[in-house]
C-alpha positions as a printed Julia matrix, in Angstrom:
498×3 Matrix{Float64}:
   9.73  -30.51    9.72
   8.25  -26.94    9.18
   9.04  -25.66    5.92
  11.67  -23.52    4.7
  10.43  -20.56    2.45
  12.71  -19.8    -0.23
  14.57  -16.85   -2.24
  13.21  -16.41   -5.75
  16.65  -15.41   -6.95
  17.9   -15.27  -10.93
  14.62  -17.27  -12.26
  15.09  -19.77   -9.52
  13.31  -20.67   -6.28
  16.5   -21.42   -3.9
  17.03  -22.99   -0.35
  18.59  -19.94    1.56
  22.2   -21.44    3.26
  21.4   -18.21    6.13
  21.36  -19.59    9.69
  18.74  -17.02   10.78
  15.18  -17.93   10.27
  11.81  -16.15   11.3
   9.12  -18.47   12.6
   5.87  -17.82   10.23
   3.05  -18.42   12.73
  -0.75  -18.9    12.16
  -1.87  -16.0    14.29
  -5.36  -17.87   15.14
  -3.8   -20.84   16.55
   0.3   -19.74   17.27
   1.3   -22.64   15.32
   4.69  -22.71   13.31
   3.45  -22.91    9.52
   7.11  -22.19    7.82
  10.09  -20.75    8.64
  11.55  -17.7     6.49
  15.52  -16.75    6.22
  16.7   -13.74    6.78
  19.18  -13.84    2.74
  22.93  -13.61    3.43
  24.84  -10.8     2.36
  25.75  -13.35   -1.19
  22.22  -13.88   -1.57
  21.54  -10.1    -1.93
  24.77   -9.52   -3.83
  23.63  -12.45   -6.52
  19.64  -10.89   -6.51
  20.48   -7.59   -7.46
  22.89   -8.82   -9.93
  20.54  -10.8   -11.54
  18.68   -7.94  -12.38
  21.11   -6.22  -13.24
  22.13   -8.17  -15.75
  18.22   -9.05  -16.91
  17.6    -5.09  -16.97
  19.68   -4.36  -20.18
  17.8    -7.18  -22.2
  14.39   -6.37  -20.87
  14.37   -2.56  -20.86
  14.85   -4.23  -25.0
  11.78   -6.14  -24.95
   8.74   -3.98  -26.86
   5.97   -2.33  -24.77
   3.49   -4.25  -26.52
   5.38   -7.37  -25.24
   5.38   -6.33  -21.67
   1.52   -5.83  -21.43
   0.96   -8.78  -23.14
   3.01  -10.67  -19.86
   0.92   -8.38  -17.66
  -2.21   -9.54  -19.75
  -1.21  -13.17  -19.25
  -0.2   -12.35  -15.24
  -3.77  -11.04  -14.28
  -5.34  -13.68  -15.68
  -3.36  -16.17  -13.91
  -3.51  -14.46  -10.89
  -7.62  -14.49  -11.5
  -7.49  -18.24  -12.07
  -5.54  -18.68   -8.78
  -7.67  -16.07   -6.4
  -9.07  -18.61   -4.13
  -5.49  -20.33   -4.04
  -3.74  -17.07   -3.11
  -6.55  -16.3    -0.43
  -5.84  -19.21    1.55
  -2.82  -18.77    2.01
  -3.35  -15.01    2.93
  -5.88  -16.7     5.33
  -3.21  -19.16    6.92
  -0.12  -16.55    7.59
  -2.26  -13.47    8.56
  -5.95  -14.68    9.58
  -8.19  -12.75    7.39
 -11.67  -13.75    6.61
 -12.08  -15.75    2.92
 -13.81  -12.46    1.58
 -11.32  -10.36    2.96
  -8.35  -12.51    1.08
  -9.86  -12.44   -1.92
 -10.72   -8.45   -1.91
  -6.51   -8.43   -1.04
  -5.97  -10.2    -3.81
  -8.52   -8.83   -6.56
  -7.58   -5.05   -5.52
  -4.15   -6.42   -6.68
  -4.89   -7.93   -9.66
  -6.62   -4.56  -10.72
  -3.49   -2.66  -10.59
  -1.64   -5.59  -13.11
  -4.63   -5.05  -15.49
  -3.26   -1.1   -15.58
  -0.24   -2.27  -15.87
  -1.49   -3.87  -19.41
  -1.92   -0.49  -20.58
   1.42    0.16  -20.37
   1.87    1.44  -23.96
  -0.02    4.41  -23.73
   1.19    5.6   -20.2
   4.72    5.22  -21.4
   4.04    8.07  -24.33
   6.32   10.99  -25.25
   5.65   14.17  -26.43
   6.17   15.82  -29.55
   5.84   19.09  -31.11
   7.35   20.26  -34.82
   9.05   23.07  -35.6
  10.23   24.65  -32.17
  12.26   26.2   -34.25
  12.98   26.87  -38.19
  13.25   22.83  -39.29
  13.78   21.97  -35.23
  11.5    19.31  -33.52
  11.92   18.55  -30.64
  10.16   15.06  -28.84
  10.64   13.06  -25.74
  10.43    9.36  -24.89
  10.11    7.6   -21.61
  12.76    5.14  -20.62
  12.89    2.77  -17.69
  14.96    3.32  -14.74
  17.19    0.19  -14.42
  16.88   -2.15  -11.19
  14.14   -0.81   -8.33
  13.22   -2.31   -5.27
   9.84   -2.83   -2.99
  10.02   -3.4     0.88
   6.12   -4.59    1.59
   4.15   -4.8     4.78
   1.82   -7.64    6.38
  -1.51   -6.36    5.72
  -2.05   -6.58    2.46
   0.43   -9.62    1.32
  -0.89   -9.85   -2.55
  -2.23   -6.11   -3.15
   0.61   -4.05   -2.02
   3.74   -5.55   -3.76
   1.0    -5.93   -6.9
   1.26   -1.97   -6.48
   4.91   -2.16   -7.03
   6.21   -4.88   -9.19
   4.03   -5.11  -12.34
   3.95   -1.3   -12.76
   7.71   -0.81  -12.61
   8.75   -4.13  -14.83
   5.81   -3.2   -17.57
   7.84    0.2   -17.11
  10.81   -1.99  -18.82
  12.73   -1.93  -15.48
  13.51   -5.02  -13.07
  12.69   -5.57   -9.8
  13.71   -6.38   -6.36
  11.24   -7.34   -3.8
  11.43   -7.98    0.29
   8.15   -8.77    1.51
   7.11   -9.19    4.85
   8.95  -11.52    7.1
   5.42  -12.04    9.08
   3.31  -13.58    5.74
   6.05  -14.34    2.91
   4.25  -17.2     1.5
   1.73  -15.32   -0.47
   4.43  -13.41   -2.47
   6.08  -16.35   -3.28
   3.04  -17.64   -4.76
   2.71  -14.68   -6.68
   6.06  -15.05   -8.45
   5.12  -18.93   -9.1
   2.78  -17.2   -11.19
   4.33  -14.51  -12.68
   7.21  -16.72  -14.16
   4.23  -19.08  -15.42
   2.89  -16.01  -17.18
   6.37  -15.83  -19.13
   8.61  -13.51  -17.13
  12.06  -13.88  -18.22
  14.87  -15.3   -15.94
  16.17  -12.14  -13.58
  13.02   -9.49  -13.74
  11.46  -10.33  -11.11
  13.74  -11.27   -7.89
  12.0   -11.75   -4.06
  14.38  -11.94   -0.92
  13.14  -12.68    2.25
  14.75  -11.13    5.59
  14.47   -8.1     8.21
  15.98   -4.94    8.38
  19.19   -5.95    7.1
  17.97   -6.83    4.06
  15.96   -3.52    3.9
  19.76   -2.08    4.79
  21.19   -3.86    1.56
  18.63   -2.61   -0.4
  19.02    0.75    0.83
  22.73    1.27    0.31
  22.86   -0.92   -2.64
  24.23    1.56   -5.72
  22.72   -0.87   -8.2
  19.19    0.29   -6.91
  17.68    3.38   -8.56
  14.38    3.81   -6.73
  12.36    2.07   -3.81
   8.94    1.81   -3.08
   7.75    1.17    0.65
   4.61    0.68    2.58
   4.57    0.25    6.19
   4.9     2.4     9.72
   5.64    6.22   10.37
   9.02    5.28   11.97
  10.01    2.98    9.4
   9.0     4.67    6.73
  10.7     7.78    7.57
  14.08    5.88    8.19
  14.09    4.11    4.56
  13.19    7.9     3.08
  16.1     9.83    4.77
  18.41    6.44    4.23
  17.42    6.25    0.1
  17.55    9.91   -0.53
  20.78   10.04    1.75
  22.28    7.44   -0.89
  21.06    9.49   -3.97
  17.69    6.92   -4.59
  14.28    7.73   -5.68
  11.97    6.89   -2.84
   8.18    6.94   -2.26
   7.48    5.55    1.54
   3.94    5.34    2.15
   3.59    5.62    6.14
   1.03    5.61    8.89
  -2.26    6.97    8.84
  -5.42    8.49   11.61
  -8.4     8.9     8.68
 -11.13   10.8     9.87
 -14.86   10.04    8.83
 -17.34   13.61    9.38
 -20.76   12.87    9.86
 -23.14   15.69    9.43
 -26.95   15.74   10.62
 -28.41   15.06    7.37
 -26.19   12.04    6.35
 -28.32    9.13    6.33
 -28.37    7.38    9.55
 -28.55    4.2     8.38
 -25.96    4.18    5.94
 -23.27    5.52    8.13
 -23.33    2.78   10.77
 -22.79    0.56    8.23
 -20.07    2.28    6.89
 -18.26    3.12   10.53
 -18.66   -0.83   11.29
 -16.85   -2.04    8.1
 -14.51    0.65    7.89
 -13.73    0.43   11.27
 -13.34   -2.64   12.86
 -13.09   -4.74    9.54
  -9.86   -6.57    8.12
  -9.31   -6.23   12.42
  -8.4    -2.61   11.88
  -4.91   -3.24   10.31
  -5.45   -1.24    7.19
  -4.27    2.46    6.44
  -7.14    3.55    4.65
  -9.47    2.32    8.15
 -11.88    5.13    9.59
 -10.23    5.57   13.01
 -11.96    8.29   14.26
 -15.54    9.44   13.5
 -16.22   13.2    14.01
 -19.93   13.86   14.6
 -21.6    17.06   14.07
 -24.23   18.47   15.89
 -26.98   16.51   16.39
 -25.42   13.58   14.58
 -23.93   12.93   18.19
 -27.38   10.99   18.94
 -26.34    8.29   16.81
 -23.11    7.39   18.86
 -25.04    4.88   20.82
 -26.45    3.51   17.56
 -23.06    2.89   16.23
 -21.52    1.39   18.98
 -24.39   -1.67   19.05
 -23.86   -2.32   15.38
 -20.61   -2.6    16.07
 -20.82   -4.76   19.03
 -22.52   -7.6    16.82
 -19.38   -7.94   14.82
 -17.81  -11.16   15.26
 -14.18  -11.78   14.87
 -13.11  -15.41   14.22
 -10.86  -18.35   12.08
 -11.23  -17.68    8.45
 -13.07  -21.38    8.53
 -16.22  -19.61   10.35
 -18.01  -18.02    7.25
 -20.01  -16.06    9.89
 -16.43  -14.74   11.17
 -16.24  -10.8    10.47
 -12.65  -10.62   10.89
  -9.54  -12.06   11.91
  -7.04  -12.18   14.59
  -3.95   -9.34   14.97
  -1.3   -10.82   13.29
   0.84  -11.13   16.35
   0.81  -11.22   19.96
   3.29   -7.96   20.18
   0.44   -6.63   18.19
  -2.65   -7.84   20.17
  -0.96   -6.68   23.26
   0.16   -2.98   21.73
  -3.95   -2.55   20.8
  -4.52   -3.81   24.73
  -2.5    -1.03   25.97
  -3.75    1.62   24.35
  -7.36    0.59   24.81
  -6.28    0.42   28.79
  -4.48    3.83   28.14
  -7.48    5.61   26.67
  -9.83    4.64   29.54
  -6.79    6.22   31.88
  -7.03    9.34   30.08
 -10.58    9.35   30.06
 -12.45    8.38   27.19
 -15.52    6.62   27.9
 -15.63    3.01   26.69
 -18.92    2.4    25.2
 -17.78   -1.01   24.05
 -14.96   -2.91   25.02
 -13.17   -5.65   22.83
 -10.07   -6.53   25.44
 -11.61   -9.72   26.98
 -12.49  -11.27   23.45
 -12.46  -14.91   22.94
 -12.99  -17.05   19.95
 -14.14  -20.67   20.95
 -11.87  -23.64   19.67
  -9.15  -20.96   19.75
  -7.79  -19.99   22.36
  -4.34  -19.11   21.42
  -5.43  -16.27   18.87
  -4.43  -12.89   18.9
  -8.05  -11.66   19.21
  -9.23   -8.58   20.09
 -13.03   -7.35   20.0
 -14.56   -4.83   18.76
 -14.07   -1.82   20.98
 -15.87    1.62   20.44
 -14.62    4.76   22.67
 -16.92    8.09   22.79
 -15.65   11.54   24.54
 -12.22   11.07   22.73
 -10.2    14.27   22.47
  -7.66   15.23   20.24
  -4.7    15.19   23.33
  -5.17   11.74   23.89
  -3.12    8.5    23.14
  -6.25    6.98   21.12
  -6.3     9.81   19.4
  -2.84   10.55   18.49
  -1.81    6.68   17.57
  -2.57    4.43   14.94
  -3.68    2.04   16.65
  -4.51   -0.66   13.98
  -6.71   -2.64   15.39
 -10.36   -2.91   15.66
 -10.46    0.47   17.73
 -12.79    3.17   17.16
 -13.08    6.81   18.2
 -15.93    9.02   18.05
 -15.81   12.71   19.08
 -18.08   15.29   18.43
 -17.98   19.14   17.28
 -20.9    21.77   16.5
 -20.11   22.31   13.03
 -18.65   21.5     9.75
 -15.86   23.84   10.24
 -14.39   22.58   13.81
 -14.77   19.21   12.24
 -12.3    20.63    9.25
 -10.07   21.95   11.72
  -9.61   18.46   13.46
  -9.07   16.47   10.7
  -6.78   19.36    9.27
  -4.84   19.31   12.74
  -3.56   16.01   12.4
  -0.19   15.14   11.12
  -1.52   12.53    9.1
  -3.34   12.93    5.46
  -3.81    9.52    4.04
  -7.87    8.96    3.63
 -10.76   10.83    4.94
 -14.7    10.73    4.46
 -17.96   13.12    4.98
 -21.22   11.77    4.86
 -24.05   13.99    4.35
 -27.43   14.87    1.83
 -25.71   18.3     1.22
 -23.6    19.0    -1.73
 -22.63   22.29   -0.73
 -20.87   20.67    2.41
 -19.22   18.2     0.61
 -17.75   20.43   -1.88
 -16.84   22.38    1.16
 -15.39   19.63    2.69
 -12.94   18.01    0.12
 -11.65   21.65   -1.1
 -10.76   22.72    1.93
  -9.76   19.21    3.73
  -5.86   18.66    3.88
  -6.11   15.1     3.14
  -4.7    13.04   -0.06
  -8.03   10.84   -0.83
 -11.53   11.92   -0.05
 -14.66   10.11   -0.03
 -17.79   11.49   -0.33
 -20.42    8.88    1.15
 -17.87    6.24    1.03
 -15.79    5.61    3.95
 -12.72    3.91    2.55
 -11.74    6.13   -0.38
  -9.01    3.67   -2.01
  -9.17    5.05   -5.85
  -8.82    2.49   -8.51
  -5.66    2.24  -10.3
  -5.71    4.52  -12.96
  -5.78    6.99  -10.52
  -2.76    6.74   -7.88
  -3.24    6.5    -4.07
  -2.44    9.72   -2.92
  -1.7    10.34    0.91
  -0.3    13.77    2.19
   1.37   15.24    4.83
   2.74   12.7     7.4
   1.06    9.75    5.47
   3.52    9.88    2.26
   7.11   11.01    1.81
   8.1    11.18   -1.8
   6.94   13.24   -4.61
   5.31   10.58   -7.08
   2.71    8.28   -5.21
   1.81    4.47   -5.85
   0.39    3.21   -9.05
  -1.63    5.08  -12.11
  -0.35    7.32  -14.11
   2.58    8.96  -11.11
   3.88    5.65  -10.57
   5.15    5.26  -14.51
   6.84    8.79  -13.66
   8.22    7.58  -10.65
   9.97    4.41  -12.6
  10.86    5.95  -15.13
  12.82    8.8   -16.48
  12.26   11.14  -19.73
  14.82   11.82  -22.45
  13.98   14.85  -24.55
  15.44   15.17  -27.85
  15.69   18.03  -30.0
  16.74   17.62  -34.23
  17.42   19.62  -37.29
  18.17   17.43  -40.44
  19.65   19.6   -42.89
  18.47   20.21  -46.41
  20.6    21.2   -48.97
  17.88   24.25  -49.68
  18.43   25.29  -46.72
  21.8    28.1   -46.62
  24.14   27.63  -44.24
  24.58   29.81  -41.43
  27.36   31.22  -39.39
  28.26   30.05  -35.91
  25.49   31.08  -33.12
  26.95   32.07  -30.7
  24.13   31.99  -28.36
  21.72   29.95  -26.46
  19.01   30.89  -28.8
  17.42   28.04  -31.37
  17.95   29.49  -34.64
């Protein structure tokens, strides 16, 4: 019988008694691997309890204490890489190298997370007024919550949960239905690192978990990762019911390419950034804008990118993986077939792809489009898949206006030998994360991941230094101790520190 995936509910892995399960399917071969339950209404009710009740002991525990678990955590999680990348390579199909980057890019935010102590300082400053001081601490928020896409099944809920539990909070987590193994085998660890009972809870389920978590008034904030329409529905729902909420949403990133980039350099970069991890990564370069007579190297591009290879994760020659699901294969299809209607030229074309020994995959090639305008489908969607768009403009500035025309503002890139038009470039681009001869501009995490505009809805973005303010909330507290030198003054009768 295909395994059942369980809750990780008060310290506990538990058999969920819900009658509706989600098949977990191998999307290189369609086969069953587990099944995952959608967590009863009691199941929720008893999670969030549980941390409830574990938040007003652990919000105790000293600072030193919690980066010493996170300590403990990243080197378990270290120990277990290749572990946790297999099973990233079983439920969503990436390449070995491609599991373990999920995984390590994770484990990098936990190792912040070990510097807890100093991000969690006050402030302080004597003598605001005659024998006044007045200081502030930083206090943990009480129970959060993280809803978590496919993509990236180790990094992304590694944004979330070590940050906010080193913050002295606990924490709720729903990953996705479509790879929930890898989580679990994250918490296996996390509780062998010497998490107490309750901190840490994972529920598995669809939307109406996401609902409970929403509406839940034991939830103070929730972190979220995942599609525009999606994203925008758990922002209006959390702030409707008075929670903090940072959704991270989709994403159309833009790489420039000016004349006196090196050649040689940039295909490399457009073929990894484009067509690699199959295109189902926010931060992928989408759409490559050349300038002037960077426009000669379209052709260039295009037969780079048609030696890519996708395959199983078993082929070590594979480049990349299948789409995680035939809904999504066949969405990629359309709009490949949709962008050819409107009249983009197909210099390569991925639709026909097929991987020997597997022919039930959800493979599609790589597929390169050139005379791609900003009106079109290709254009406007992201696509996430293994799709990529070139256009070109006659200058730096047109190519500033494209990028600055989209409602999207996640990552974006300019490659060029000219430091005048990169500083051009990322003061004047409208875009959260900029790279600057590096096409996938991910910042390491003590820095936070920044999207704008239609990318991000919240006001404190994912891990570094915003995501302690985000989980946490500061008390300010001003004192006078009285000295018996000191005379004793009348009543003041006004808002003025005297």
């Amino acid at each position: 019988m295909t395994q059942q995936v369980k809750h990780f509910i008060d310290g506990e892995f538990v058999t969920s008694t819900s009658d509706k399960l989600i098949a977990v399917t191998n999307p290189a071969t369609q086969q069953v691997i587990a099944q995952v339950p959608c967590a009863t209404s009691e199941e929720m009710a008893r999670a969030i309890a549980s941390a409830k009740a574990a938040f007003q002991t652990w919000k105790e525990v000293p600072v030193s204490e919690r980066a010493r678990l996170m300590m403990r955590f990243a080197h378990l999680l270290k120990e277990h890489q290749g572990e946790i990348a297999e099973i990233i390579c079983e439920e969503l199909g990436k390449t070995v190298e491609d599991a373990k980057g999920d995984v390590w890019r994770g484990i990098e935010v936990v190792e912040q997370a070990a510097n807890i102590p100093s991000l969690m300082m006050g402030e302080t400053v004597e003598n605001v007024a005659r024998s006044i001081d007045t200081y502030s601490y930083i206090q943990p928020l009480g129970v959060c919550a993280g809803i978590t896409p496919f993509n990236f099944p180790a990094m992304i809920p590694l944004w979330m949960f070590p940050m906010a539990i080193a913050c002295g909070n606990t924490f709720i987590l729903k990953p996705s239905e479509q790879d929930p193994m890898t989580v679990n085998k994250i918490a296996e660890l996390f509780v062998k690192a010497g998490a107490p009972k309750g901190v840490l809870q994972v529920v598995h389920g669809a939307k109406e978990q996401v609902d409970a978590i929403l509406h839940h008034p034991d939830i103070k904030a929730i972190s979220f990762v995942g599609s525009v329409n999606v994203g925008q529905y758990i922002y209006k729902t959390g702030t409707d019911n008075l929670k903090r909420v940072q959704a991270f949403a989709g994403a159309k990133n833009h790489m420039v390419i000016m004349p006196d980039a090196n050649k040689q350099q940039v295909v490399n970069a457009l073929v990894g950034a484009s067509v690699g991890a199959a295109g189902q990564r926010c931060m992928a370069i989408s759409v490559a804008v050349f300038v002037g007579a960077a426009a000669e190297w379209i052709p260039e591009v295009a037969a780079a990118i048609g030696k890519v290879r996708p395959g199983h994760y078993s082929d070590a020659d594979a480049a990349y993986g299948p789409q995680i699901s035939p809904q999504a294969r066949a969405r990629v299809l359309s709009l490949i077939e949709q962008g050819k209607k409107e009249g983009a030229t197909c210099v390569l074309d991925g639709s026909d792809c097929v991987v020997d020994g597997y022919p039930n995959g959800n493979w599609v090639g790589p597929t390169v489009f050139s005379n791609v305008t900003t009106e079109m489908e290709i254009y406007k969607q992201e696509i996430f898949g293994p799709v990529l768009s070139t256009m070109t403009v006659d200058s730096l500035e047109e190519a500033l206006k494209v990028v600055n025309d989209s409602p999207f503002g996640n990552g974006t890139s300019i490659f060029t030998a000219s430091g005048a038009a990169a500083r051009k470039y990322q003061h004047n681009v409208e875009v959260g994360q900029v790279g600057i001869n590096i096409p996938i501009p991910v910042p390491l995490p003590f820095f936070s991941f920044t999207g704008w505009k239609g990318s991000f809805y919240g006001d404190q973005h994912a891990y570094g230094k915003q995501a302690v303010r985000f989980y946490t909330e500061t008390k300010t507290i001003t004192a006078r101790w009285f000295d018996d030198d000191i005379p004793v003054a009348g009543p003041n009768m006004s808002i003025n520190l005297r």
